[in-house]
N, C-alpha and C positions, 0 to 999 in steps of 0.2 A: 806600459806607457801608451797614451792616446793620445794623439794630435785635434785639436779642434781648430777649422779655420774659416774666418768670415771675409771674404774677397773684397765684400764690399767696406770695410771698413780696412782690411790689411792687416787686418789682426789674427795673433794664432794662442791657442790655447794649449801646452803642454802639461799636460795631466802624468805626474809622475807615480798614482797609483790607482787603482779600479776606479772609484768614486769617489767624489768630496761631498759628502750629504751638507745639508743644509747648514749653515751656521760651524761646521766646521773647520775652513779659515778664519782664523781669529785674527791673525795679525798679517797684513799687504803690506812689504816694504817696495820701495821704488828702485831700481838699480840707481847705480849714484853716475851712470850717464844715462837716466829716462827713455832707458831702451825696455824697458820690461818693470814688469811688479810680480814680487815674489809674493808666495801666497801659502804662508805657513799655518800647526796646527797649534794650538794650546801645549803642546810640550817642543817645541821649538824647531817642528819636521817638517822639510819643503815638501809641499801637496802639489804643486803647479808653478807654472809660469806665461803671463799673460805678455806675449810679446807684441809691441808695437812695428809698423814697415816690415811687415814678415816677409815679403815677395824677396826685399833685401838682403835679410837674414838668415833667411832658410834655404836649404836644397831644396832647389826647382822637384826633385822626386820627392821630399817628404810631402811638400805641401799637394802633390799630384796626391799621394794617399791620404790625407788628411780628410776627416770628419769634414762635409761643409756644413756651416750649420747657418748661411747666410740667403740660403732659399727661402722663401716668400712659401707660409702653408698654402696650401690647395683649398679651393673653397667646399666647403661639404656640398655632398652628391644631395642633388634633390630622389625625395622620395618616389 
């Protein structure tokens, strides 16, 4: 399991297996209180979970270890 989480948005990304390639969630359901979107495969496997107001949600530790993925890239080094 891998945590991905965007500060700036408060969003977190729970990845329940290595990698989700491309096109392999097929089907996003919404939890039915719009706390998250589930993020299944073609044979009916939760891949993920995109949580919304994670700060709320989540242990203050997980989200310390959690992937940021909400950094701004680095501008390429001049030659």
């Amino acid at each position: 399991m891998r945590v991905e989480y965007d500060a700036t948005a408060d969003m977190a990304y729970i990845c329940l297996v290595d990698g989700i390639a491309p096109g392999e969630a097929v089907r996003q359901v919404p939890a039915e209180d719009d706390t998250a979107i589930l993020d299944y495969d073609a044979h009916g496997r939760l891949l993920g979970i995109e949580l919304f107001s994670a700060r709320r949600r989540l242990h203050p530790e997980l989200l310390a270890g959690a992937e940021r993925i909400d950094r701004e890239p680095r501008p390429p080094s001049s030659p």
